[in-house]
C-alpha positions in Angstrom: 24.4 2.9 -18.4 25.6 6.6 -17.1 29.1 4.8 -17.3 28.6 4.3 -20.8 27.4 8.0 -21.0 30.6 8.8 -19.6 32.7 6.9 -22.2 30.6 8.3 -24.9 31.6 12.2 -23.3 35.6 11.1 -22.5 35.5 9.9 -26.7 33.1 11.6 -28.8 34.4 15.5 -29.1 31.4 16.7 -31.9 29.0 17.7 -29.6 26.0 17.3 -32.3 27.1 13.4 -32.4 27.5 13.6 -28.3 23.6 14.6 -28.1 22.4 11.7 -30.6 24.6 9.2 -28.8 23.2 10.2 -25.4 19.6 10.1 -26.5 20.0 6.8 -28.7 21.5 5.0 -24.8 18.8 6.6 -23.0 16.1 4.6 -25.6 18.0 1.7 -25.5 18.3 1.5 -22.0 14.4 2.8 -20.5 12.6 2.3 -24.4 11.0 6.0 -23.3 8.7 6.7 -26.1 10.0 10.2 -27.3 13.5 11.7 -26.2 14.5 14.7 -26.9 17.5 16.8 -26.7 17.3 21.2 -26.5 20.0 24.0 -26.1 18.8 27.3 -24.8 19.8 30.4 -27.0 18.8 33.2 -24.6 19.3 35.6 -27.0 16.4 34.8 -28.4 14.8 33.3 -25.6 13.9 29.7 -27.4 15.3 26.2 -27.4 16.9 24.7 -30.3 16.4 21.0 -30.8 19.8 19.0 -31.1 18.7 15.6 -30.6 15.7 13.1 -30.9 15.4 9.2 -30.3 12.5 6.8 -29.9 9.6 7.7 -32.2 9.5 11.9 -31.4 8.3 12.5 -35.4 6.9 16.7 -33.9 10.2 18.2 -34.4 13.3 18.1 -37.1 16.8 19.0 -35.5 17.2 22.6 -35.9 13.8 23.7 -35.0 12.9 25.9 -32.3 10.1 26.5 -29.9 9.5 29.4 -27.6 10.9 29.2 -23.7 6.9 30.1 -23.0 5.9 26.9 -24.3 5.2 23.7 -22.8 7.4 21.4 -19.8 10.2 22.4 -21.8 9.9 26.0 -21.6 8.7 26.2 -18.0 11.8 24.2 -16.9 13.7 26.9 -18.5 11.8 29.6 -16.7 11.3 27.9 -13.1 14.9 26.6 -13.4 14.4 23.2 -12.3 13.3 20.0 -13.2 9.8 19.5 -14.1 8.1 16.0 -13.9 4.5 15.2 -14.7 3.1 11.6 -14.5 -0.6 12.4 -15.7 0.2 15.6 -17.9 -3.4 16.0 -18.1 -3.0 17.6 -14.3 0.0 19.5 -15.6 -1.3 22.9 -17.3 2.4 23.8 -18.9 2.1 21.1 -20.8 1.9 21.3 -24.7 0.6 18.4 -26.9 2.5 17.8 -30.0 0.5 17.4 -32.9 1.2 13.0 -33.8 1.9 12.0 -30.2 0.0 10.3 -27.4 2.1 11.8 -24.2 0.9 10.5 -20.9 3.7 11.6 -18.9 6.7 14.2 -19.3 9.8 14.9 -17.4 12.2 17.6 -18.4 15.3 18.0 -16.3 17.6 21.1 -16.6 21.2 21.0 -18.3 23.1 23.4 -16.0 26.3 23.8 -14.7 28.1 26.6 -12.5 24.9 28.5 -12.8 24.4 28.8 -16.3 21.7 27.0 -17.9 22.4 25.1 -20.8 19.7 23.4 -22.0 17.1 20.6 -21.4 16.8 16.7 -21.6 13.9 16.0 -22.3 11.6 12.2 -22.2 8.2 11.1 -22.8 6.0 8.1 -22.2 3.1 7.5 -23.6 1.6 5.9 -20.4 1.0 7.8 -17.2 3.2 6.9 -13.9 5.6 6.3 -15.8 8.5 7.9 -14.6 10.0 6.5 -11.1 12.2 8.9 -8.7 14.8 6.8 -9.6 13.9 7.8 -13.0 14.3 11.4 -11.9 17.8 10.8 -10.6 19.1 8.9 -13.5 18.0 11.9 -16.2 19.3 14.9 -13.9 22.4 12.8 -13.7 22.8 12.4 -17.5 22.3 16.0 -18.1 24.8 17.3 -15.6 27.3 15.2 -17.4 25.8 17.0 -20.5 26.6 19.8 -19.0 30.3 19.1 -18.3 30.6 17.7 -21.8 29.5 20.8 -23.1 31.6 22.9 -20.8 34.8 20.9 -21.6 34.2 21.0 -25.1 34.4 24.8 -25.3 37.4 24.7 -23.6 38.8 22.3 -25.5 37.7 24.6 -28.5 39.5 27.1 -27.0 42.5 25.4 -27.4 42.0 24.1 -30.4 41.9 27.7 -32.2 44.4 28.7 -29.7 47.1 25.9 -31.5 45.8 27.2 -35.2 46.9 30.7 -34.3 50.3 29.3 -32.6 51.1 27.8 -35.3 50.5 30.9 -38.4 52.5 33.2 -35.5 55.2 30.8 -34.9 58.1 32.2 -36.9 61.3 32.6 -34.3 59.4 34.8 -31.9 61.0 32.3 -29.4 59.7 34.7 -26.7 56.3 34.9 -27.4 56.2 30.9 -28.0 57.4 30.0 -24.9 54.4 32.4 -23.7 52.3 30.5 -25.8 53.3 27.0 -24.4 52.7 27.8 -20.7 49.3 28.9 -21.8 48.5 25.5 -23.8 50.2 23.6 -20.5 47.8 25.4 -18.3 44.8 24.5 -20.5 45.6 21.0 -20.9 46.6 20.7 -17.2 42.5 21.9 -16.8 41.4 19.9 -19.6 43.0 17.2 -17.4 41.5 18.3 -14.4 38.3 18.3 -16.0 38.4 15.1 -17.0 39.4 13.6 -13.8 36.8 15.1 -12.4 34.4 13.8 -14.9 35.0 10.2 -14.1 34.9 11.0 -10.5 31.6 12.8 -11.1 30.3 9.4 -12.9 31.5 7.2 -10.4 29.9 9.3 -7.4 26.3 10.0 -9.3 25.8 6.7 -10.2 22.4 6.2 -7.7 22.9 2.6 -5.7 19.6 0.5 -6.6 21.0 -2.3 -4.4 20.1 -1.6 -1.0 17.0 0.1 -0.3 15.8 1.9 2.2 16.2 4.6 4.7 15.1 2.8 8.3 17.5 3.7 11.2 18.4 -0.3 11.4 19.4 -0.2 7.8 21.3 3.5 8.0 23.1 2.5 11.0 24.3 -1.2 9.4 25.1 0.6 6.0 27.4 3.5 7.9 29.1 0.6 9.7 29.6 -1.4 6.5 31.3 1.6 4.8 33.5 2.0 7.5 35.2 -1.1 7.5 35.1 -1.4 4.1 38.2 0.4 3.2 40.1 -2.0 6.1 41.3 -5.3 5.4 39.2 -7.1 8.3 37.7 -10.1 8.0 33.7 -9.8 8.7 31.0 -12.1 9.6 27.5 -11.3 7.8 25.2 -12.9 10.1 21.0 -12.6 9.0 18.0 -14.3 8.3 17.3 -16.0 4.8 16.5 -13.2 2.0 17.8 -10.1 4.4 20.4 -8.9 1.5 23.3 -10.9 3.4 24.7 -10.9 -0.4 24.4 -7.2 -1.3 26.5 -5.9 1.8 29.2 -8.4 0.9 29.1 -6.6 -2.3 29.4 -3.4 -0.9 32.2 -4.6 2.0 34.2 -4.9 -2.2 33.0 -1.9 -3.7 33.7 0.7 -1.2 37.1 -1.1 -0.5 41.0 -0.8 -1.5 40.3 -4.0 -3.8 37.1 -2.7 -5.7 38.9 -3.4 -9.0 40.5 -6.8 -8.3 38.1 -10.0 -8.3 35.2 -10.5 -5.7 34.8 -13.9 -5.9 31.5 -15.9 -4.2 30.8 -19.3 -3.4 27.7 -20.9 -1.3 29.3 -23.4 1.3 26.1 -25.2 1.5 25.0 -26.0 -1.9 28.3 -28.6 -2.3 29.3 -31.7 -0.3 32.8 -31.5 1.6 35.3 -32.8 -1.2 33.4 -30.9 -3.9 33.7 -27.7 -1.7 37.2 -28.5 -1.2 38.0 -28.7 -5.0 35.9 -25.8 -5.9 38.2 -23.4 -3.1 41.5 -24.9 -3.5 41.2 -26.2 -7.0 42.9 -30.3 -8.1 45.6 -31.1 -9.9 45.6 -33.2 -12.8 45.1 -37.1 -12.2 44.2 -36.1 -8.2 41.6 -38.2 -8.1 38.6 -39.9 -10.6 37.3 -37.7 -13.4 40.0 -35.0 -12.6 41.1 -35.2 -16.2 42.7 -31.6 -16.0 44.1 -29.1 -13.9 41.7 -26.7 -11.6 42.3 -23.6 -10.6 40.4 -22.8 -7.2 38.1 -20.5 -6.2 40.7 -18.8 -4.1 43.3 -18.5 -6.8 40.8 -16.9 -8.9 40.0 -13.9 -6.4 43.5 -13.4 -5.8 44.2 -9.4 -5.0 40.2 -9.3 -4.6 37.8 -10.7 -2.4 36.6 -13.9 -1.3 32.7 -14.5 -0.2 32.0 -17.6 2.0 28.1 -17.9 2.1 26.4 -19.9 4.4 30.2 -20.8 6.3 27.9 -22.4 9.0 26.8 -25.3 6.6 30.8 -26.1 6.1 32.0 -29.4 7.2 34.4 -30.0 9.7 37.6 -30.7 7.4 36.5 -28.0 5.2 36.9 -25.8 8.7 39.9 -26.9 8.8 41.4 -26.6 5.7 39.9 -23.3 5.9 41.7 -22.3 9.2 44.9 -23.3 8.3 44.8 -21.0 4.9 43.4 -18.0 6.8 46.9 -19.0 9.4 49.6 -19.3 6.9 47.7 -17.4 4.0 49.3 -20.6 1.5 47.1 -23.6 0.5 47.5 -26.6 -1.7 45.8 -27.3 -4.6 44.3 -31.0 -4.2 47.2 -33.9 -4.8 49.7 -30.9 -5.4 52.8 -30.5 -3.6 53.7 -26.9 -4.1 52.4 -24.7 -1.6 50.7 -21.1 -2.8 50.1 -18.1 -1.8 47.2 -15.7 -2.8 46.3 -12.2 -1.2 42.3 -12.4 -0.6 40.3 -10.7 2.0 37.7 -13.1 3.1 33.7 -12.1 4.1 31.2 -15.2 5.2 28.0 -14.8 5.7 25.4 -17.2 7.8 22.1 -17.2 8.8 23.0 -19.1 12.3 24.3 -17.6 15.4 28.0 -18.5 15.4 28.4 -18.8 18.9 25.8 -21.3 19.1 27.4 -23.0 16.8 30.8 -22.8 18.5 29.2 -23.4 21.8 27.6 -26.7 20.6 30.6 -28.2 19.0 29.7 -27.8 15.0 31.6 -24.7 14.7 35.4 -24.6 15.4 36.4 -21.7 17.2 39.8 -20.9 16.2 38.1 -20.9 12.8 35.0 -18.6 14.3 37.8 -15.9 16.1 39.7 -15.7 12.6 36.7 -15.2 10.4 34.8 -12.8 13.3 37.1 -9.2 13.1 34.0 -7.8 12.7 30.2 -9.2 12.9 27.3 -7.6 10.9 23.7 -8.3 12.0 21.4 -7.3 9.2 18.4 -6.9 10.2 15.3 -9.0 9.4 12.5 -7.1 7.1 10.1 -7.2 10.3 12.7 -4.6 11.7 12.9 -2.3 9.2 9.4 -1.9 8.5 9.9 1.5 7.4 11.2 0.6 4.5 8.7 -1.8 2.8 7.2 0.9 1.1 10.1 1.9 -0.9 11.4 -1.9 -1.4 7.5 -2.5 -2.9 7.4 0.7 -5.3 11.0 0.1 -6.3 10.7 -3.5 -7.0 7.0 -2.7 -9.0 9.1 0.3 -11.3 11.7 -2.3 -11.7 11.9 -4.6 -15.4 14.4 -7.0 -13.5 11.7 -8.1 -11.6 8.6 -9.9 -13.0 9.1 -8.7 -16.0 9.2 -5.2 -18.3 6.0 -4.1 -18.0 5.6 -2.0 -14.5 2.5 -1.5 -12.2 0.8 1.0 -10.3 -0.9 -0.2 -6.4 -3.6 1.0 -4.8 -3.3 2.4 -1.6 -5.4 -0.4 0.3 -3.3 -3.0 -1.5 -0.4 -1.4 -0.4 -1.7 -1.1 3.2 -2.5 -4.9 2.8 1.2 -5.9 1.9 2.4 -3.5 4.7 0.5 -5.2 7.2 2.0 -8.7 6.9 5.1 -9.4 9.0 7.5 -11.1 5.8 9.1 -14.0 7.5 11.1 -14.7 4.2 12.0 -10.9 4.3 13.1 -9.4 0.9 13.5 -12.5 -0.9 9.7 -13.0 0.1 8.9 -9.6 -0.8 10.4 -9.8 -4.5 8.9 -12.9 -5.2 5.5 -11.8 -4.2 5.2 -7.9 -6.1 7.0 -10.5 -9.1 4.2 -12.7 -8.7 1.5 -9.9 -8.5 2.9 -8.1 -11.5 2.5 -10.7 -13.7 -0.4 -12.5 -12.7 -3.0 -9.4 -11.7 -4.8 -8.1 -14.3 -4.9 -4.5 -15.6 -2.2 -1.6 -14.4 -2.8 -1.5 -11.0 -2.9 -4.0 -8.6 -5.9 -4.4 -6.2 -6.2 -5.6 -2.8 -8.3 -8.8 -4.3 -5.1 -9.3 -6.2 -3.4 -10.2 -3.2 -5.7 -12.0 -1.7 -6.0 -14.4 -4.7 -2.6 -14.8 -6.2 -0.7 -14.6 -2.6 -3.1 -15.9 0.3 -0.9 -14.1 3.0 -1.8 -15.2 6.6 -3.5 -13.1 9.2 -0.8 -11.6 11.0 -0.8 -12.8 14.6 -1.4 -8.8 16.0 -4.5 -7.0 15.7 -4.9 -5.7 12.3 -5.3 -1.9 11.7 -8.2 -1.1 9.3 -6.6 -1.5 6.0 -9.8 -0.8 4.0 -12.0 2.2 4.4 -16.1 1.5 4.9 -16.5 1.3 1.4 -14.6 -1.5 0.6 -14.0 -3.4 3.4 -13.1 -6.9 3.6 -16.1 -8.7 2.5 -16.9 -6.6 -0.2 -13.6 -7.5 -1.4 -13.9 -11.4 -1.0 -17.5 -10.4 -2.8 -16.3 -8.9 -5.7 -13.5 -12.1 -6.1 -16.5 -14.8 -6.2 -18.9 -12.7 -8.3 -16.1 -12.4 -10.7 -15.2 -15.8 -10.4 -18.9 -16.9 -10.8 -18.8 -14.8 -14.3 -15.8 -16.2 -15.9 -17.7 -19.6 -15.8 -20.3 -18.4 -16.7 -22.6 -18.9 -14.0 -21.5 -22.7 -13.5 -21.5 -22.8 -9.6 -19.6 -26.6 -9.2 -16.7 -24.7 -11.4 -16.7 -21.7 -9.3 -16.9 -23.3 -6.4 -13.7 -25.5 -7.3 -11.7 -23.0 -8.4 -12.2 -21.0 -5.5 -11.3 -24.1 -3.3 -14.8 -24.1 -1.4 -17.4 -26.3 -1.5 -20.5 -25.7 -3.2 -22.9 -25.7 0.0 -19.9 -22.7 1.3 -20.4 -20.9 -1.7 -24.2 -21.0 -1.7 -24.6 -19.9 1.6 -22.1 -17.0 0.4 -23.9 -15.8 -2.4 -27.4 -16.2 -0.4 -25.5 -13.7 2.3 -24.7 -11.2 -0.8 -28.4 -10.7 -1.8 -29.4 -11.1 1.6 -26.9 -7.7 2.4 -27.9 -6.2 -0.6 -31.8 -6.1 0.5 -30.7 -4.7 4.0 -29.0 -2.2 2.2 
């Protein structure tokens, strides 16, 4: 999305069609309920609306509001980005008459010190803006800001041709004068823009890996130092870990990051499939092999080459394998002509290789030219530090269980932080997927996880995760009372559905009353 911000800067010079653009991708992309678009005239101290998307019906383009008034203005006057996710709290904020806005954020347009303007988005829902959020926005309006910069340079210019060309009348002195100066503004134009596309490139926030444990820091510095190499690296981690996602970045942050990075799981085919998958067949090779295929290996040729799961290979595979990463030539099945590709190859297991080796499954000639370099990423147990963010990020996310996000309350949060995650990330997104579309409301509650994920008792002593008031009984309380309402008092139905038997769930609800005399 800020790419195609960037392309939409690089080829639209009318800076009133630049601001609609932006604002139009920013509702496609988020569906924010008002957007809205500002330049600051500090002569007058106001802000001139330029742009509007998304249903922002307060304002017509052209009108102007005081730098006094609402986030708007007191981004303008703190000179910084202002963010409100319950503007009821915020007391800058100014209701316009028609909307509904919940939350606000407003994020400076500013470049070299000079302020600009102010991108502006609404929601009407509270919480609705992540930090992620945050970075996105700042990052579109600092490419505002360029845009806006290199337009009034290329203005500059512009005007500066019009008046060559009235002068222009064999003053051969004074036009060769007037040519250095166009080459030295084109020469910055240039500049400009190559420094726009780096500026894209570098801003773009990673949502990929998340975290900021010293496991994960110190396996990510390691990652981007070898990346730029050509070494071959073993990826060796438990199921769901990310094994994928540092292969990915091995490609980004390498030499090859616009060639092919090509990926194939070792274990999901049987040996001869495998074979004809990497290597690719010739036509008539064997039955069913009614055309030509070109292999896997072919196909990532210049790029990259992920083996996952290399561990599950078969023997011959190994050694078809070993003898390609020797020679760096391979045969197509039933060809004859030998070829040659340039690949860098990264494999990724979740066994130890040397076991592996030592107990005779594993070649080692194979093991010493796929291990350059061995990454160990570390299991979600290790890195506890970061299940926070990885819970809050996949919540805010629409690529996981769904559009619709969800808030957490702090003891349900405490509740998923306590459990240990032996399936680790995978096991993680599958369950804040599962909660967000099967817990009811906006927020999710700890009896939402007790229902919908019956997590085991971790094996450690538990720290109090829920305060006096609602400890853990109260909690399993409220679940069968509810229970018990939704049918209607029937107690064999409750009972069932609740996966106790009726005698249990009598002697439960005679403890309730029985509490709630004592008390």
């Amino acid at each position: 999305m800020v790419n195609e911000v960037g392309r939409k800067i690089l080829t639209t010079p009318n800076l009133d069609a630049l601001y609609q653009e932006i604002t139009s991708i920013l509702q496609n992309e988020f569906d924010f309920h008002h957007l809205s678009l500002w330049i600051y005239d500090p002569d007058h101290q106001e802000a001139i609306l330029k742009a509007k998307a998304g249903a922002f019906y307060a304002k017509e383009i052209g009108d102007r509001i005081p730098t006094d008034l609402g986030m708007i203005g007191w981004a303008l006057q703190s000179q910084q980005t202002v963010l409100a996710n319950d503007v009821r709290t915020e007391p800058h904020f100014f209701a316009h008459p028609g909307l509904h806005t919940q939350s606000e954020l407003s994020a400076l347009i500013q470049i070299y010190g000079t302020t600009i303007g102010v991108l502006n988005v609404e929601s009407d829902e509270t919480n609705a803006f992540s930090e992620n959020d945050r970075i996105v926005i700042e990052t579109i309006s600092d490419l505002c800001a360029l845009a806006i910069y290199s337009n009034k340079h290329f203005l500059e210019v512009k005007n500066f041709n019009r008046e060559l060309e009235r002068l222009v009348s064999g003053k051969t002195k004074e036009l060769q004068e007037a040519n250095e100066k166009i080459l030295q503004q084109q020469e910055l134009l240039k500049q400009e823009n190559k420094s726009l596309k780096t500026f894209i490139h570098q801003k773009v926030p990673k949502f990929d890996i998340i975290g900021s444990s010293k496991p994960l820091k110190e396996l990510l510095l390691m990652v981007d130092r070898i990346a730029p190499t050509e070494a071959t690296v073993v990826i060796q981690g438990e199921s769901g870990t990310g094994k994928e996602l540092i292969a990915k970045r091995l490609h980004e942050n390498s030499q090859r990051t616009q060639a092919p990075y090509v990926t194939i799981n070792c274990g999901a085919l049987n040996e001869n499939l495998l074979i004809s998958e990497l290597f690719g067949h010739e036509k008539g090779s064997f039955t069913g092999a009614h055309t030509q295929k070109i292999g896997l290996v072919e196909t990532a040729h210049g790029g990259t080459l992920f083996l996952d799961e290399i561990a599950e290979m078969g023997k011959h595979m190994q050694t078809k394998l070993l003898r390609f990463l020797q020679e760096g030539e391979f045969y197509r099945v039933g060809g004859k002509k030998a070829l040659r590709v340039n690949v860098r190859v990264i494999s990724a297991t979740n066994r130890d290789l040397e076991i592996e080796v030592q107990e005779g499954r594993f070649r080692e000639d194979l093991y010493y030219r796929l291990n350059t370099i061995t990454l160990r990423v570390p299991p979600l147990r290790k890195r506890t530090e970061d299940l926070e963010s990885l819970i809050f990020y996949f919540l805010n996310s629409a690529e996981f269980g769904g559009a619709r996000t969800k808030a957490i309350t702090h003891d349900a949060l405490q509740l998923l932080k306590q459990y240990h995650w032996p399936g680790n990330i995978r096991e993680l997104q599958n369950a804040i997927e599962r909660l967000k579309i099967l817990s009811d409301g906006t927020t999710i509650q700890p009896e939402d996880i007790l229902i919908h994920l019956k997590l085991p008792k971790p094996a450690q002593k538990p720290t109090p995760l829920i305060n006096a008031i609602t400890a853990l009984e109260e909690v399993e309380k409220t679940h069968i009372l509810r229970t018990l309402e939704y049918f209607d008092g029937n107690k064999t139905k409750t009972a069932s559905a609740l996966g106790i038997t009726i005698k249990t769930l009598y002697n439960k609800l005679n403890r309730y009353d029985t509490l709630s005399t004592a008390h």
